[in-house]
VOTI-382970 format. One record per atom (N, C-alpha, C): residue in one letter; x, y, z. Coordinates in steps of 0.001 Angstrom, whole numbers, padded with zeros to 6 digits, always signed. Example, Ala and Ser with C-alpha at 12.3 -4.5 7.8 and 13.67 -1.06 7.14 Angstrom:
// residues 2
a+013190-005690+007800/a+012300-004500+007800/a+013200-003300+007800/s+012850-002250+007080/s+013670-001060+007140/s+012900+000030+007870/
//
This chain:
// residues 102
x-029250+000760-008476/x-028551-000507-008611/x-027117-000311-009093/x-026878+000757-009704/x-025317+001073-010219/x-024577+001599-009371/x-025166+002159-008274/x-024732+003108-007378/x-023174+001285-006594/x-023811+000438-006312/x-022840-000110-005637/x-021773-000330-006652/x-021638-000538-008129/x-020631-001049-009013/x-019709+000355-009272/x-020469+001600-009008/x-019663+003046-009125/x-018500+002528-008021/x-019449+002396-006605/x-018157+002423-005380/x-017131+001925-005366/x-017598+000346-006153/x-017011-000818-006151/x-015300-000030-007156/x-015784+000131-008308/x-014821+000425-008863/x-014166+001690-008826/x-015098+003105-007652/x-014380+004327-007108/x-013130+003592-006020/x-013405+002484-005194/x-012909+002119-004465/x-011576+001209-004772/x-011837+000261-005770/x-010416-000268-006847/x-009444+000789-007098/x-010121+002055-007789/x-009309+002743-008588/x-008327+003948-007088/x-008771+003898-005967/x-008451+004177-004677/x-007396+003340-004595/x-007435+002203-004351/x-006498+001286-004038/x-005506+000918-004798/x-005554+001272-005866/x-004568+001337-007076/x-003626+002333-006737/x-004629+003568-006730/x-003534+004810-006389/x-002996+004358-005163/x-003683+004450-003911/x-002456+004219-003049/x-001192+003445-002699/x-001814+002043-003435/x-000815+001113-003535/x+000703+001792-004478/x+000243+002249-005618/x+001341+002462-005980/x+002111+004140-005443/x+001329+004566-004720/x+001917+005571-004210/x+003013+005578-003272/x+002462+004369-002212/x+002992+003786-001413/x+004478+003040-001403/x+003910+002715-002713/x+005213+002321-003536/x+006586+003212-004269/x+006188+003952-004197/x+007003+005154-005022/x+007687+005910-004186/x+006743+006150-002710/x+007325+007066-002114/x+007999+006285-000927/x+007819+004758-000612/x+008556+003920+000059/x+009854+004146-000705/x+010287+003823-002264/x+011528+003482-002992/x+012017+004839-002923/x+011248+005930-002850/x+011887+007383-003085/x+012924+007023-001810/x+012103+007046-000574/x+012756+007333+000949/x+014079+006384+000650/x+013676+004894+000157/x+015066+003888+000525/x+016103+004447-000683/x+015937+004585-001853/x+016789+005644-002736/x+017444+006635-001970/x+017157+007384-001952/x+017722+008364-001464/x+018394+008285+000228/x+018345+007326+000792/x+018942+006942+001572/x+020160+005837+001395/x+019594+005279+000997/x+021324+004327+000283/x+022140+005434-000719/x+021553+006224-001080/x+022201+007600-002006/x+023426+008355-000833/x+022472+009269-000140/x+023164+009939+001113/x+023485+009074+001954/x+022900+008345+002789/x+023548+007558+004197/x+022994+008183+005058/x+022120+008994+004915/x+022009+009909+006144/x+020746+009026+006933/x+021237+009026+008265/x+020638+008331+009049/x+019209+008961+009588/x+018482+009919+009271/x+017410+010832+009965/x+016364+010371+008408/x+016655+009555+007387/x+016364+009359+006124/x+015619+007960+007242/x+016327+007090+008239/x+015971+006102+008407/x+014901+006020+009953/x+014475+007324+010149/x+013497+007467+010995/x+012787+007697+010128/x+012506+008997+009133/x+011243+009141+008401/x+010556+007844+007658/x+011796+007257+007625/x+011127+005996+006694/x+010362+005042+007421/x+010917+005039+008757/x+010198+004303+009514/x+008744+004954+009657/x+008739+005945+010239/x+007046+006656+010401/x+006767+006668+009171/x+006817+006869+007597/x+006245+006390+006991/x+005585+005265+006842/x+006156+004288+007166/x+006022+002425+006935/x+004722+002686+008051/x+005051+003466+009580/x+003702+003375+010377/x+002416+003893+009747/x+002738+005507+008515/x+001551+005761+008517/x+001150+004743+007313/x+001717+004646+006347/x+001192+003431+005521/x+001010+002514+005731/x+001193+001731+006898/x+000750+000832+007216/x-001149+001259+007599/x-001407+002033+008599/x-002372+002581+008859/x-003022+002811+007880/x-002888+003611+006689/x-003714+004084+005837/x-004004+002852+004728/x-002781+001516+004387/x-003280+001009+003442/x-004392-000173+004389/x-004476-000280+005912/x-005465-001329+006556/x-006845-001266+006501/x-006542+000488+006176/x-008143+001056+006668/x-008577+000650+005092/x-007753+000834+004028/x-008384+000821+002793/x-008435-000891+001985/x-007657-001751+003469/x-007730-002742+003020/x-008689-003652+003781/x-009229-003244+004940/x-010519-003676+005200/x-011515-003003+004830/x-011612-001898+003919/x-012724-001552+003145/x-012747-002302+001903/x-011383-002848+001289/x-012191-003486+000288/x-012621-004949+000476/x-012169-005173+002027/x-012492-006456+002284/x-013885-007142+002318/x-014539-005348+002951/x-015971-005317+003772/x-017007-005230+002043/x-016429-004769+000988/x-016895-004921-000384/x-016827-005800-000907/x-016396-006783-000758/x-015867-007973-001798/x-016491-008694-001116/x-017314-008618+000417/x-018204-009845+001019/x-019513-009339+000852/x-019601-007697+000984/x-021514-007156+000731/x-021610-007106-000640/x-020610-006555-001257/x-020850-006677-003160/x-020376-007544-003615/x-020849-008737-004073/x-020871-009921-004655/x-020394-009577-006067/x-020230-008508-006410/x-020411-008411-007874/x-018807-008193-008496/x-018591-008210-009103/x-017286-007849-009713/x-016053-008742-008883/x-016238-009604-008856/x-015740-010643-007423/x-014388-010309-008218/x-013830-010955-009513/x-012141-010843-009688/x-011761-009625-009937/x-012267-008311-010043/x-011924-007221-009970/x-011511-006859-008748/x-012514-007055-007570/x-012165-006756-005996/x-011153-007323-005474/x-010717-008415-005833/x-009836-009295-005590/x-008443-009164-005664/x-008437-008643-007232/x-007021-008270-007979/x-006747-006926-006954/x-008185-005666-006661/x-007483-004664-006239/x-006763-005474-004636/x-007532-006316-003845/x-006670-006426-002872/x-005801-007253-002603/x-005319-007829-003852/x-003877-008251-004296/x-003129-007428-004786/x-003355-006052-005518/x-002345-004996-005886/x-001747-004596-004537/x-002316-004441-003515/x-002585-003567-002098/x-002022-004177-001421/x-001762-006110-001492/x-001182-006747-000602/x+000576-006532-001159/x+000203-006293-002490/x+001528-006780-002758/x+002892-005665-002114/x+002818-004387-001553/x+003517-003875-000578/x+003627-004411+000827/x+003262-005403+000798/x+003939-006151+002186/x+005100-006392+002008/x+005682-007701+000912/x+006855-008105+000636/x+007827-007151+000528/x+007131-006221-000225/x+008446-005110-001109/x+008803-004338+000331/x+007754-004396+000910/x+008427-003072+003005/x+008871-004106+003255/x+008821-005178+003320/x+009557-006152+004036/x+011068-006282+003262/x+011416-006545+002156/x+012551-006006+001836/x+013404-004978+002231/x+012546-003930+001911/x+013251-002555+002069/x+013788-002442+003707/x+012830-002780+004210/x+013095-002915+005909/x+014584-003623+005683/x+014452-004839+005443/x+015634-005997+005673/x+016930-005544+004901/x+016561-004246+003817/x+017991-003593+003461/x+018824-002569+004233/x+018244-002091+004829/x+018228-000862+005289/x+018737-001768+007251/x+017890-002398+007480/x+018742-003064+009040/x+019526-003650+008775/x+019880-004379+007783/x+021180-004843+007785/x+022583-003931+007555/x+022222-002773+006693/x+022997-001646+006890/x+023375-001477+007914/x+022664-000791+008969/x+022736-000340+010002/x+023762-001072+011332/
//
């Protein structure tokens, strides 16, 4: 019976990390590109944004597919996939700094 509240919260503490990873290494790329100017800063950043996009969907319909079979810990699951959403806005910024540069 504990086995689902382990996942539940192996799977939060997943989404935590990536979210803010995502985060760090999105601001690293746009830093250091408004730093240098260098324009090859603004392809990687782009295939980043693709693979994070990819990697935070897969981990954001897993906690989706948890928060409807595990009933349990309902505002815990929740908050993690509000930490997870909240890199939409902030790529959406960074995007909108960086093209208007350009």
């Amino acid at each position: 019976m504990e086995d689902y509240k382990d996942k539940i919260i192996s799977d939060g503490k997943l989404a935590r990390i990536v979210a803010l990873s995502s985060f760090l290494i999105g601001t690293l790329i746009l830093v250091t590109y408004k730093i240098t100017n260098e324009n090859n800063l603004v392809v990687i950043g782009f295939y980043y944004v693709l693979i994070a996009l990819f990697l935070n969907s897969i981990l954001f319909l897993n906690l989706l597919y948890n928060l409807f079979i595990y009933q349990k810990k309902y505002a815990f699951q929740l908050g993690n996939i509000a930490i997870l959403l909240l890199n939409i806005p902030i790529t959406l910024f960074y995007l909108e700094i960086v093209f208007r540069k350009l």
